[in-house]
N, C-alpha and C positions, 0 to 999 in steps of 0.2 A: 348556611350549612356548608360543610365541607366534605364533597366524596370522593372517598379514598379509595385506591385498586391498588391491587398486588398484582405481582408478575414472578410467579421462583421460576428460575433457569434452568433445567435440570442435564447436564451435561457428561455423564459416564468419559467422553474425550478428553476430558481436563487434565494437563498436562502430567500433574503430582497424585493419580488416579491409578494405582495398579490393577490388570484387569482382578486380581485373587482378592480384591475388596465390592466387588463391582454388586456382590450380593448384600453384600454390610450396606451399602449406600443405598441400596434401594430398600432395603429394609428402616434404614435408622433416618434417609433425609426423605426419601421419596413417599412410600406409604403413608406418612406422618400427614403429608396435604393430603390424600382422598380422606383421611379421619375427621382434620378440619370441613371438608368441602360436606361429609354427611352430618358434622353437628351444624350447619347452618353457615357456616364463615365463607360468604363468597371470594373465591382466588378463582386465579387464572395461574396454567402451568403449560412453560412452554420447554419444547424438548426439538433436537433435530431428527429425521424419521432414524438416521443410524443409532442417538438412544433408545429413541422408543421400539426399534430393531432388538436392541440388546435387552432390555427392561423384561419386551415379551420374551425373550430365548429363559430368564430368568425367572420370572415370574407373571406367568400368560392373564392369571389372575388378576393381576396390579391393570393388565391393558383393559380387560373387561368391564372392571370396576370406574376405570378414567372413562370407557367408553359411556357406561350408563350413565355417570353422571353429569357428563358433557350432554347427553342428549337429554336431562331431567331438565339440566339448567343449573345445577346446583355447582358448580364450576365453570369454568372456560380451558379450552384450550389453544394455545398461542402454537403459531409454525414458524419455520425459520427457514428451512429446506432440508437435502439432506445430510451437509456435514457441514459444520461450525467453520465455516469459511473468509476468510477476507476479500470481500466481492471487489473493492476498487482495485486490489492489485492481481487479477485473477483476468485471464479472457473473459470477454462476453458470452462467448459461447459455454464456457463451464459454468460461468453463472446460470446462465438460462438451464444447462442437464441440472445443476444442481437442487432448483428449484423446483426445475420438472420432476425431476424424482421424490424428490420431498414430496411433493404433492402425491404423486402416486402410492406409496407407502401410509401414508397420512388415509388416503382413502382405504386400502384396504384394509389395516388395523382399525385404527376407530371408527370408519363407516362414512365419515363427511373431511372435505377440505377445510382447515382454518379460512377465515380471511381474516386475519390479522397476522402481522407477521411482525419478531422482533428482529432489528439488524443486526447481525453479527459483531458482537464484538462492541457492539454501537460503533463502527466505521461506515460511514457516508459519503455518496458522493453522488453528485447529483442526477448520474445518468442512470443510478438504481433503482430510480420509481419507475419507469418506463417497465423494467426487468420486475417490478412487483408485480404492476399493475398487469402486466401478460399472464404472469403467473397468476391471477385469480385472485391477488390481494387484493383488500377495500383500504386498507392502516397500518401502518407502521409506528413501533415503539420506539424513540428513538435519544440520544441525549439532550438535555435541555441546555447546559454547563456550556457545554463547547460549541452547541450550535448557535447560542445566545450570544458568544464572548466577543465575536466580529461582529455578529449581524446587528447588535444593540436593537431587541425589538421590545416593545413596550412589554411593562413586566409583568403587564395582566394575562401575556398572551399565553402563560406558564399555567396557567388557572384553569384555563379549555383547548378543548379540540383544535389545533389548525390545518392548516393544507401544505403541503410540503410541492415547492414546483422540481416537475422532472424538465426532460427536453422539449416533451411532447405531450404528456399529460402529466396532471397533481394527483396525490392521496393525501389522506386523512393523515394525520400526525397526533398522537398519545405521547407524552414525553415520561422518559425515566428521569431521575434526579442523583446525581452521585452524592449530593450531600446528605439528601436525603435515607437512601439505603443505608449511606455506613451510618447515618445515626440510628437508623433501624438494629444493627445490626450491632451495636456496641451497646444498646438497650437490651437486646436480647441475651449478650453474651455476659452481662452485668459491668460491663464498665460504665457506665452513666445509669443512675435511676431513671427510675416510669417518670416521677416528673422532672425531672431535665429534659426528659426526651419528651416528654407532651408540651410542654414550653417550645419545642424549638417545631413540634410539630402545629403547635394553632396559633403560632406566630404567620400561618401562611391561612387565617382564614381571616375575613372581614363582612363586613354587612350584607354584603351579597352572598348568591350560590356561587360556588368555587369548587375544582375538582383537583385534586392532587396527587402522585403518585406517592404511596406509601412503602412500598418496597418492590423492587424492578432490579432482582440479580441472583447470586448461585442462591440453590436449593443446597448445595454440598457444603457451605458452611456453618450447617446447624445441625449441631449431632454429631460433628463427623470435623476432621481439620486436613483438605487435603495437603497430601506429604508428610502426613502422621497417620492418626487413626481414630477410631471410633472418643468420641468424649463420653465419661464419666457421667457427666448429667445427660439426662434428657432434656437438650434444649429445646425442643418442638412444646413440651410444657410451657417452659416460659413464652414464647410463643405466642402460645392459645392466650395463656393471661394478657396479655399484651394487646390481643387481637381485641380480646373481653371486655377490657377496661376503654378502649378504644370506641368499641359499639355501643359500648352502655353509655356513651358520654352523648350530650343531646347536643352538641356542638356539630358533631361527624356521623355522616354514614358509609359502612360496607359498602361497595360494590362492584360489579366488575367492568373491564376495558368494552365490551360490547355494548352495555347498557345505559354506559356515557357517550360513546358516540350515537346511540338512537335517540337519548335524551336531546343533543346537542343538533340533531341534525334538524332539526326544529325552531332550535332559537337562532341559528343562523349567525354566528358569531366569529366563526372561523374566518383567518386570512388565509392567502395562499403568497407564504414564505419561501426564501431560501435558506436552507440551512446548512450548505455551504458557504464557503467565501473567499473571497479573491484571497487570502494571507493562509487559508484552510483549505483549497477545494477537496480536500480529502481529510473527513470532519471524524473525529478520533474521541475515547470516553475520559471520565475522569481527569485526574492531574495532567502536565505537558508532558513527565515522562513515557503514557501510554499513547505513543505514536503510530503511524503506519512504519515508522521504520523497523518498532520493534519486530513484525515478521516479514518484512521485505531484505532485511540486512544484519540481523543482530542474531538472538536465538542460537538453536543450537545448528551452527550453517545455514540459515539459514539463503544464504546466498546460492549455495549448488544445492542443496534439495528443491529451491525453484526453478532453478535450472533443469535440473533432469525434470522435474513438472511441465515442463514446458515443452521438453522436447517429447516426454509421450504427446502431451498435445497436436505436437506437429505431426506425429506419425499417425493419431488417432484419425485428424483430418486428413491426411493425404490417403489412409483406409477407405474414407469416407467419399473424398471425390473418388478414387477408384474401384468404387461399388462391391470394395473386398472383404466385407463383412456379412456374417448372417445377422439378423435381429437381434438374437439372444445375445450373442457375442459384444456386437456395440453396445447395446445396452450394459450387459458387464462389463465393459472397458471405460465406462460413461462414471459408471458408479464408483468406480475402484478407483480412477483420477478423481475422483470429487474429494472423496474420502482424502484421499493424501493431500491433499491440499488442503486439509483444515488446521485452522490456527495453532492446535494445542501442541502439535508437529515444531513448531517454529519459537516454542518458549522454553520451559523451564521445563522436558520431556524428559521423564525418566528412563533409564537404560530399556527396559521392558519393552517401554514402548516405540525408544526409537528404534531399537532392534526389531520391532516387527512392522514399523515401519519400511527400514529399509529394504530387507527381505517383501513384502507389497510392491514394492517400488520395482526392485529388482524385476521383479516375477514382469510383473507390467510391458517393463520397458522389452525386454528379453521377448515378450509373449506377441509385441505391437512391430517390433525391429523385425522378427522371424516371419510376421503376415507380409511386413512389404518385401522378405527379402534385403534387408540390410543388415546383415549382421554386424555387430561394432568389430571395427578394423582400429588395427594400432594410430595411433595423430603421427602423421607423414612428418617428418622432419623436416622443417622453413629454411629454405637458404637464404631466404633474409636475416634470421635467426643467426644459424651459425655461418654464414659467410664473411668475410673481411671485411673492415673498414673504408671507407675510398673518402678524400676531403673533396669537401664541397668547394673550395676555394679555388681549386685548379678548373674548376667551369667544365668539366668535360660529361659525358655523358656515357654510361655503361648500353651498348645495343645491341641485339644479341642479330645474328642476320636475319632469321625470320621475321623478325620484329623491325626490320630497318626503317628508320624513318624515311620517308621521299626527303630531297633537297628541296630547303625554302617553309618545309612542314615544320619544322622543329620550334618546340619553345625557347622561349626568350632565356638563357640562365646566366645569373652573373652574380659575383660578391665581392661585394666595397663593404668597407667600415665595420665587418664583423656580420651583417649581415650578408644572408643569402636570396636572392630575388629571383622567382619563376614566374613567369608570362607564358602562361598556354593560350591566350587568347580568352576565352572563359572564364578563367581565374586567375589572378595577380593575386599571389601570396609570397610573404616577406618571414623568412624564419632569424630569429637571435642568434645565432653561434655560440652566444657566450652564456646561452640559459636553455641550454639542453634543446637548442633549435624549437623554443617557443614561436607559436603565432605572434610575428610582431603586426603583422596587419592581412587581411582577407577579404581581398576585392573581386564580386562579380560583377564586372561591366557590364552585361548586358541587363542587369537588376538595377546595379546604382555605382554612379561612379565614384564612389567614397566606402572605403571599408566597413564592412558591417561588423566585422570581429576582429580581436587583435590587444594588444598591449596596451593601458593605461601607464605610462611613466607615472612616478615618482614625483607630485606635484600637479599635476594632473586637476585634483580638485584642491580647493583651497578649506575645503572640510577637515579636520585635522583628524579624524575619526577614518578617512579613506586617505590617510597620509603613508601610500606604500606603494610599490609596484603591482600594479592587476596584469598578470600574462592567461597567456590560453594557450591549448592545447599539452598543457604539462599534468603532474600527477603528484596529489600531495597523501601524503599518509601522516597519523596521527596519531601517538600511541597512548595507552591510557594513563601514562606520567603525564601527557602531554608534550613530546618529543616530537617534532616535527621533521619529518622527510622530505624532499621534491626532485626532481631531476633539471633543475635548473642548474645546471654546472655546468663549465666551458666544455661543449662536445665536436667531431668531429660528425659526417656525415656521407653517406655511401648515395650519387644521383645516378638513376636509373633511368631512361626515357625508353617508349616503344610509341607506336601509333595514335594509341588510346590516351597515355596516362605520363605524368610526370612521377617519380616516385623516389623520396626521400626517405632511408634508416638512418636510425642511429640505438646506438649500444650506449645504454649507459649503467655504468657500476652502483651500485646503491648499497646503503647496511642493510638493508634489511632483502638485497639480493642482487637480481638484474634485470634494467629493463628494457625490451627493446621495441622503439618505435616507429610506424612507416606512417609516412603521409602518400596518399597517392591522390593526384590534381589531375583532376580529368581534362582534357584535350578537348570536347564534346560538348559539356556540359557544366551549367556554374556548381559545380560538384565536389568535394574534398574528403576524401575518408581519411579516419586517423585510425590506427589501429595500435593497442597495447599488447605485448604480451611479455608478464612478469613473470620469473620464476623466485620461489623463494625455497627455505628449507625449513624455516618452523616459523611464520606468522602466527601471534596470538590474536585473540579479541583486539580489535583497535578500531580508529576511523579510515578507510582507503577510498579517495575519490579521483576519478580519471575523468575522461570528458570536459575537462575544465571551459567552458570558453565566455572570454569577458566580451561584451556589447560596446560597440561605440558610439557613444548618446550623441555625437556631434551627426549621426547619418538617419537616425531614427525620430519619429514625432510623437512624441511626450504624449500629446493628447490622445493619441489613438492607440497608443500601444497597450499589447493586449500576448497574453499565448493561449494555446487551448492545447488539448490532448483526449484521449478517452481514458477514461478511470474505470473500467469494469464495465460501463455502462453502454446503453445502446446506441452511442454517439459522442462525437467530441463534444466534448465542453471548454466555452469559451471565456476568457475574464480580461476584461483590462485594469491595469494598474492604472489610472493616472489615480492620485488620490490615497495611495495606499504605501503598504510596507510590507516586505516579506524579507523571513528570515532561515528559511528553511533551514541551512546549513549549520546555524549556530547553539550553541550546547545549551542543552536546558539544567546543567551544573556539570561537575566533573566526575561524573558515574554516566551521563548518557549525553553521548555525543554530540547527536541532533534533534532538530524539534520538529520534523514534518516531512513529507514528502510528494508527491508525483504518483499514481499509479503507472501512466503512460502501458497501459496493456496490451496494445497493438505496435508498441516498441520506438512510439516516435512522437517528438513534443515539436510544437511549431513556434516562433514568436517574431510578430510582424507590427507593423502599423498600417495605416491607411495605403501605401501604393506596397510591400514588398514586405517578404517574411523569409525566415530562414527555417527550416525543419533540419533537427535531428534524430538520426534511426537510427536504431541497434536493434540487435539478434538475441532475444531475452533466452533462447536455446540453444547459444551459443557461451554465454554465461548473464545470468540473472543481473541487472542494475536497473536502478531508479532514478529519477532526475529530480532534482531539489533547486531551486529560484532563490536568489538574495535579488531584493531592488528595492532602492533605496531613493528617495528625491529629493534633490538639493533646489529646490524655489529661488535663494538667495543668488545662487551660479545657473540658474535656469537650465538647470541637468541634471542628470540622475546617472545611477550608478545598477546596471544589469548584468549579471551574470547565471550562468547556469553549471552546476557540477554534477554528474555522475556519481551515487555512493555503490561501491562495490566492498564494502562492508562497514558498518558502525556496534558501538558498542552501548550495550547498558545493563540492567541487573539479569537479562537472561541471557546477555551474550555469552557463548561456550565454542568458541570454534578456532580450530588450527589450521590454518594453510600450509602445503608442502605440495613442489611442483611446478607445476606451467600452468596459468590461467590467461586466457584472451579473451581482452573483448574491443570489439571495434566501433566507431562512431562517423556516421555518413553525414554531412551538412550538404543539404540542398536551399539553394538560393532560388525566390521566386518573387514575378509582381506578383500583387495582391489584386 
């Protein structure tokens, strides 16, 4: 026997949703499931509490009706929280309001909590069970496609219930099926016949009992074509038929996500998997092009609508440690940052909606800056920025007298051969001259006496695939002819020394504007910031990545190497490569840039071996980036090939965004044993 569950989505947030339809959809997609759920057809429908917020404003009776027959049984109802969110790339802590609220809304309209919860978006990552299971979840819905494609787990395990491991505790796991739904879904709308589509669906049953999900996605695609309008047919008829011929067949039965996992909890069959993985930790739906990049970097800005997300964040919390809040108020400030933070913001948004987004946003930020007292002041103009060039070559040092160094204090600085070399004691670092003052090497002695980061020459490996120069700390842009930028060009360089810090500018001209960068080599500490800040005058959609820095496998142990970060979730997560391949950076064709990415939401990735790791941090309210891994093993040369880049924008079918102006953002490496 084969039992089947449904799951419809119901999402009023959807990107191509204008709110002047929002009654059309609840009439033409949504209503249509309580009709099914009282002729007998068990489903299960899930909404986040800000649809089922708007459903009730519309029609209070639609909540009533869900509510009776949720409590009859005659339905299920699935939670999510309360706005359609990307949890890996989001603090922990809005995850957790997010959920909290959800929940709270969830209880007062329908009278009881879900515990079942679908993941947003289906994006995973592994420190979100922790974040369910707090919130009062027992199971998650989740993809089967992409959690399956690394982890290669036996194919039975598609069939039943398994356990999903977090950091700290596991949950239940129900899987949706991407190939499954669009066959549902192309059945429905008549592109394939009932038997094409019954062929491809009891091709997944066999001798045994087996469970399987039959349809696990929007409610708004039946009846209804978001970014158009209502359909001429009533497809929720075809539907029904559908649903009909399906129950009547003695092969399959009806039923729903609760009453397969009480069935299953019995026969005891479940594993406890990961459904992350080391090439994936941040596990995504459907085909490669639906990535976490699409709203960390692509969309419509989405780069500075996380940015200013971020920064009410920071305000919300500095509110919060300073006890500046009533109740009501936090809790309003809680909800209204959750909301904007949901996914539909960050794709394919129509004017309507981002325009009331923005205005949200505004309101927020304005409402959260004026409680602590900071009102937004003009950006002070950098005299590193506009100040003159100075050569690095003349070895001298810029020291202003309050900053005088004592005699005997001072760094090491000298340049032979096109390079420039600073000894602060702390850090030995070696910049190019003749490649826009790239890292040619970055040594913390008191960590390891061998560079940990720096330049691959040109031969380097004898892999003809990594037959090129790898530099670090430079900045590549990439446009969508596939036009390639960098600032590797012979530059000049402005040296600055005080007490604390060695500090190196440089200006460099670019087409597509200017960019100016400092390095500052702490005196103190095995320490090195790199800071960018570009101006341009019309950036389209493209690929922008800064933060570049390449690894050097000759100082690191293969076998233990490993990074970790926090994804959204309630703690780092850790993965070693030996064994593996990541490719984060590389285009998944020539419409979308990249294939993956980092949540890093606490703003800082680490990557070490067994004695020493390097961490870097950024200020994600300073401007929004994400970290993406290429690594590579050569067994044959007993070395491998790491690096890490910074995307500060990528492109693909939702990209819509134009830069003009000054953008910075900075990147701090800290060296340490392990």
């Amino acid at each position: 026997m084969l039992e089947l569950y449904t799951l419809f989505h119901c999402n009023l947030a959807f990107s191509m949703i204008p709110r002047e339809h929002f009654p059309k959809v609840v009439e033409r997609c949504y209503a249509p499931l309580l009709d099914l759920a009282e002729k007998g057809f068990p489903i299960a429908i899930e909404m986040t509490a800000w649809t089922l917020k708007e459903v009730n404003s519309i029609d209070p009776s639609f909540i009533e009706r869900l509510r009776s027959l949720w409590q009859a049984g005659k339905c299920e109802f699935i939670g999510s929280g309360y706005s359609q969110a990307i949890f890996p790339l989001i603090p922990t802590d809005v995850n957790r309001w997010n959920l909290e609220i959800g929940n709270r809304y969830y209880q007062d309209l329908l009278g009881r909590r879900p515990r079942i919860a679908l993941v947003n978006e289906q994006t995973f990552s592994r420190g979100l069970v922790d974040l369910y299971r707090e919130a009062g979840y027992d199971c998650l819905i989740m993809d089967w496609n992409n959690s399956h494609q690394h982890n290669h787990y036996p194919k039975d395990y598609l069939y039943h219930p398994q356990r999903a491991a977090g950091l700290k505790a596991d949950i239940d796991v129900l899987w949706s099926h991407s190939i499954a739904f669009q066959k549902f879904q192309r059945c429905v709308h008549g592109e394939i016949t009932v038997d094409e589509y019954l062929d491809f669906l009891f091709s997944h049953s066999s001798g045994e009992d087996r469970v399987f999900p039959l349809y696990t996605n929007d409610a708004e695609v039946f009846s209804y074509r978001p970014g158009h309008d209502a359909t001429a047919e009533d497809e929720y008829k075809n539907l029904e038929t559908l649903l009909k011929r399906i129950a009547e067949d003695g092969r399959a039965e009806l039923t729903t996500p609760s009453k397969i996992l009480a069935s299953s909890r019995g026969q005891r069959r479940s594993n406890i998997i990961k459904l992350e993985s080391v090439e994936t930790p941040v596990v995504c739906k459907k085909q490669d092009k639906y990535n976490p990049l699409r709203w960390a970097a692509a969309g419509r800005d989405s780069v500075h609508i996380n940015t200013e997300c971020h920064k009410v964040y920071e305000s919300i919390r500095a509110l919060i440690e300073q006890g500046a809040l009533e109740k009501d108020t936090l809790e309003r400030f809680k909800e209204v940052l959750c909301e904007l933070w949901g996914s539909d913001f960050r794709t394919n948004t129509i004017d309507e909606k981002f325009a009331w987004f923005q205005n949200r946003l505004g309101w927020l930020k304005i409402e959260t800056e004026r409680l602590l007292g900071n009102h937004t002041e003009r950006m002070p103009l950098l005299s590193w920025v506009y100040g003159g060039n100075y050569s690095a070559s003349n070895a001298m040092r810029h020291v202003s007298e309050e900053e005088a160094v004592p005699e005997g204090k001072g760094a090491a600085i000298s340049s032979e051969g096109k390079v420039l070399r600073i000894d602060t004691g702390t850090v030995v670092a070696e910049f190019k001259e003749a490649k826009g003052h790239a890292l040619k090497s970055l040594t913390f002695p008191q960590v390891s006496p061998m560079p940990l980061v720096g330049t691959l020459a040109h031969g380097h490996y004898e892999d003809i695939s990594l037959g090129a120069d790898f530099f670090s700390g430079h900045v590549i842009h990439t446009s969508r002819e596939g036009k390639k930028t960098t600032d590797l060009s012979p530059s000049s360089a402005s040296v600055k020394e005080n007490v604390e810090k060695v500090t190196v500018e440089i200006k460099t001209p670019l087409e597509l504007g200017t960019l100016w960068k400092k390095y500052e080599i702490s005196k103190t500490a095995p320490e090195v910031k790199v800071t960018y800040r570009l101006k341009v005058n019309g950036l389209v959609a493209s690929s922008l990545r800064a933060g570049i820095f390449t690894f050097m496998p000759s100082a690191f142990d293969r076998d233990t190497l490993w990074f970790e970060t926090v994804n959204g979730g309630a703690g780092a997560e850790r993965f070693y490569m030996k064994g593996h391949t990541l490719a984060h950076d590389e285009p998944v064709s020539q419409s979308v840039s990249a294939s993956s990415c980092l949540g890093a939401t606490d703003g800082w990735l680490r990557i070490g071996d067994s004695s020493k790791s390097i961490e870097i941090q950024t200020d994600k309210s300073k401007l929004f980036t994400v970290p993406m891994l290429k690594y590579l093993e050569l067994p044959e040369e007993d070395s491998f090939f790491l690096r890490v880049y910074h995307s500060l924008g990528e492109f693909d079918d939702t990209a819509w965004w134009v830069w003009r102006g000054y953008n910075e953002a900075a990147f701090t490496l800290r060296a340490a044993r392990s």
